[in-house]
N, C-alpha and C positions, 0 to 999 in steps of 0.2 A: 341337643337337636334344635330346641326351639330356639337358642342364643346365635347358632349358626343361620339360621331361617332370618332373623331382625337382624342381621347382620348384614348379610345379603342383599336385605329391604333397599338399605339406605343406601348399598353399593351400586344396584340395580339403579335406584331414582336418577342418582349423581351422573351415571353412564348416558343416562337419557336425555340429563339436561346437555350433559357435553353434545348428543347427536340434533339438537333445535341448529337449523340454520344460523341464527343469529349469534350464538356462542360459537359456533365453528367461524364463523365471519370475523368477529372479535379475535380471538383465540389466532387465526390465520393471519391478520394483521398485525396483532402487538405481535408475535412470532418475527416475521419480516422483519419489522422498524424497530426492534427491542436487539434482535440479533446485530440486525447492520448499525444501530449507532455505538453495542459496545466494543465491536472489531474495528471499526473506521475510527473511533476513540481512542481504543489498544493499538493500532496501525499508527498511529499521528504519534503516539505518546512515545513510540519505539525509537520512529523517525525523527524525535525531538531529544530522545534522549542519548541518541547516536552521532549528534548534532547533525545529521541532514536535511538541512531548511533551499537545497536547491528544487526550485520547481519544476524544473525538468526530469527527475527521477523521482521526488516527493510525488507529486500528483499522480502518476500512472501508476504508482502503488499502492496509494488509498484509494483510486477509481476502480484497481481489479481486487482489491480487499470488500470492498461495499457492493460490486458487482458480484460476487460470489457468497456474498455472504445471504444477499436478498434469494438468487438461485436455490442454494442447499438449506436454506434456512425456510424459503416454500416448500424443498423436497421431503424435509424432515418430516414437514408441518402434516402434509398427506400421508408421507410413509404412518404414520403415529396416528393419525384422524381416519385415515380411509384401506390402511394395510394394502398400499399399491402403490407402487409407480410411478410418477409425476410425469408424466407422457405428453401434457400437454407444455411442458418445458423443455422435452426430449432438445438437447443438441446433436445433431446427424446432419447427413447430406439433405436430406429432406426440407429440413428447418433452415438448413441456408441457403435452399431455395426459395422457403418460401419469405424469408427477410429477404432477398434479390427483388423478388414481386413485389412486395410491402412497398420498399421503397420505391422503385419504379411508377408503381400508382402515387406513391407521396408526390412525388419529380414532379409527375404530368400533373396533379391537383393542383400545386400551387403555383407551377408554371401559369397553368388556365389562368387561374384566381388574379397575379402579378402581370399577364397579358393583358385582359381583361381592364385591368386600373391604367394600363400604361394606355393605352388603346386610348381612353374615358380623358387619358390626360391628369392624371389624380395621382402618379405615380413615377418619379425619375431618378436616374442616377447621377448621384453631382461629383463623386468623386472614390477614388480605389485609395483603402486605408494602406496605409505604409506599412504598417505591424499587426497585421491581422492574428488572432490569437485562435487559428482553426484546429491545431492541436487540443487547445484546452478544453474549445467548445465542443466537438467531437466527444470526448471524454465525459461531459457536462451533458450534453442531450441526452446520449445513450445510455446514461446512465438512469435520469429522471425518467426518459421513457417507457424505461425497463420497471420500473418499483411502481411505477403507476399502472402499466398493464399487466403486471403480478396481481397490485392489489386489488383494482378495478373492475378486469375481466378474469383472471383464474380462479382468486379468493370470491371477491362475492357476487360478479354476474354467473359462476359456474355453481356453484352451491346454491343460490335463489333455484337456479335454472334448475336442479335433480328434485327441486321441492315442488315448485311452482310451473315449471316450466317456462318455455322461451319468453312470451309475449309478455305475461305480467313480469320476469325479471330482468327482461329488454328495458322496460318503463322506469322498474326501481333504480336498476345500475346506472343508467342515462340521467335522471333526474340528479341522484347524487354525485353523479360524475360530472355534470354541468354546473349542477350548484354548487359543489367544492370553491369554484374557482372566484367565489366569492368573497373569498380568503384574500385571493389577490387585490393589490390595488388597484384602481383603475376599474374594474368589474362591476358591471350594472344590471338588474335582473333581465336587461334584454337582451345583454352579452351570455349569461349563462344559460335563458332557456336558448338559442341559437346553439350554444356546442352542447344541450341536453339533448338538440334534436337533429342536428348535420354529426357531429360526432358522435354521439349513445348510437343511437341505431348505426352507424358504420363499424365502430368496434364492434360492439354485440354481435354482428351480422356476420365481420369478417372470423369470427371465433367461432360461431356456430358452422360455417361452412367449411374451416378448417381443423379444427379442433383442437389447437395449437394455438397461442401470443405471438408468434415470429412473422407472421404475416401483419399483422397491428403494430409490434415492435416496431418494424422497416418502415411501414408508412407513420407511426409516431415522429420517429429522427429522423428523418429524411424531411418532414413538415418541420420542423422546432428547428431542427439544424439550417436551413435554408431558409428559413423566416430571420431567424436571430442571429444565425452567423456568415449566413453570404449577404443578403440584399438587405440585414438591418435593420428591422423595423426598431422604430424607438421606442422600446420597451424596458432593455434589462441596459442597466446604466453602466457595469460592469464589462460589458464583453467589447471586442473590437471587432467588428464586421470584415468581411472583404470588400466589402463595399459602402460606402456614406451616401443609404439615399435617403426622396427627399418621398411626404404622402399627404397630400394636398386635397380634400376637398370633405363634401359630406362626413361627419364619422359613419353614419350606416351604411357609406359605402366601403371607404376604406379600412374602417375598424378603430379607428385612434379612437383612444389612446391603449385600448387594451390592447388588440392585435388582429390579425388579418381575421381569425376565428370568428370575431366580432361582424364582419360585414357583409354586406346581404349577396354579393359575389360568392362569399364562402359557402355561406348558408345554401346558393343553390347548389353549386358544385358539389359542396360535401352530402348534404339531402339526397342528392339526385346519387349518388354515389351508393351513401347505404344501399338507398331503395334498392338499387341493383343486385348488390350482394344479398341483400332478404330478399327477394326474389328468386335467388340462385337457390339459396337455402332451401326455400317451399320446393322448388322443383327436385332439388336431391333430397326431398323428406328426411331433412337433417333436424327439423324443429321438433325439440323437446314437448311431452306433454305433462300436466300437472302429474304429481306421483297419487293423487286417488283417483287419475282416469287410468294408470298404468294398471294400479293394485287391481286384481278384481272380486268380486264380493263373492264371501263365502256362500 
């Protein structure tokens, strides 16, 4: 009896560390990126060892290899962690509606933002690429945008959020989701607190009021895709635009060298943006609150 009891002890403890926020955040992550580099690994090695090196059939089999791997490799993560559902991944009619939306606010944002510069004179077109690579890019956005708002907003602005609630895990996600991009070249802490605070508070905002990533997915790549593979900004050396422009003046206006994200056009648009959607949030009493105002006292 008593060997069953310390037994228990240490099984009990171990349960409880898996349930800290921080360990499921971890745990959610290396999940995702651990799953998708060894199937995108085993995908390449197959396609290598089949000799299939055309990139016309190669690439859109390791895009839906890594694309599904990130999916069911989130889905496992909660089936296993939380004994439910991954609902906020749900694909249905629903969710492609609300990627339809997503993008369509993406469209009009950077439409505004690219108005806006061309208008100011800071922004033109000098010429249409001959070989534009919109296949690949396409494949290329949707993909990055999808692993980043798996890991960003379902993994750990959703798990802060059942702890903490909305507000202080709007700040943490936002913070780390701005300052990640510090990783990047070109990135300056005035580039990243700008997308801590025009982007964090817009995803956060758009998740809490939908309760879903498919409305952030859509305005993710619809933004990324039409920054980097229609109008070009000179960023990623590799890609081929549909278009070769040119972006001339202030970087704090136009964002060089990092990217449109960068510049104080954005900064209003995308600010003004959240604000709205956390707006909407308070009015549909969608905003979480910490779990010991939830809990109530014995």
């Amino acid at each position: 009896m008593g060997t069953e009891i310390q037994t228990q002890r240490p099984l009990h403890a171990l349960w409880r560390l898996f349930g800290l926020p921080i360990i499921q955040i971890i745990i959610g992550i290396v999940i995702v990126n651990v799953v998708t580099f060894i199937f995108r690994s085993a995908a390449q090695a197959i396609l290598s060892a089949l000799a299939v090196e055309h990139s016309t059939f190669k690439s859109p089999v390791v895009f839906i290899v890594r694309f599904l791997t990130v999916y069911y490799g989130y889905a496992l993560f909660v089936r296993i962690s939380e004994k439910r559902k991954a609902d906020e991944i749900a694909i249905d009619r629903k969710s492609l509606g609300h990627v339809l939306s997503g993008s369509a606010v993406g469209v009009l944002a950077i439409g505004v933002v690219v108005a806006v510069l061309w208008i100011l004179g800071f922004f033109s077109v000098v010429s249409v690429n001959d070989s534009p690579t919109v296949f690949e890019d396409i494949m290329f956005h949707s993909f990055f945008a999808f692993i980043q708002d798996v890991v960003f907003i379902a993994i750990l602005f959703r798990i802060l959020e059942k702890s903490f609630g909305t507000w202080l895990s709007m700040v943490v996600a936002s913070v780390i989701f701005g300052f990640q991009h510090l990783l990047y070249p070109g990135q300056t802490l005035l580039s990243a607190s700008a997308q801590t605070i025009e982007v964090g508070i817009l995803f956060c905002s758009l998740y809490v009021v939908t309760r879903r990533i498919w409305t952030i997915f859509g305005f993710h790549f619809a933004w990324n895709f039409i920054q980097y593979a229609v109008i070009g900004f000179p960023v990623m050396k590799d890609s081929h635009p549909l278009l070769v422009a040119q972006f001339s003046g202030p970087a704090i206006i136009t964002g060089s060298p990092v990217g449109l994200e960068a510049s104080l056009v954005t900064f209003v648009v995308g600010t003004g943006l959240g604000l709205f959607f956390l707006r909407k949030a308070i009015v549909l009493k969608k905003l979480v609150e910490p779990r010991r105002k939830r809990i109530p006292r014995a």
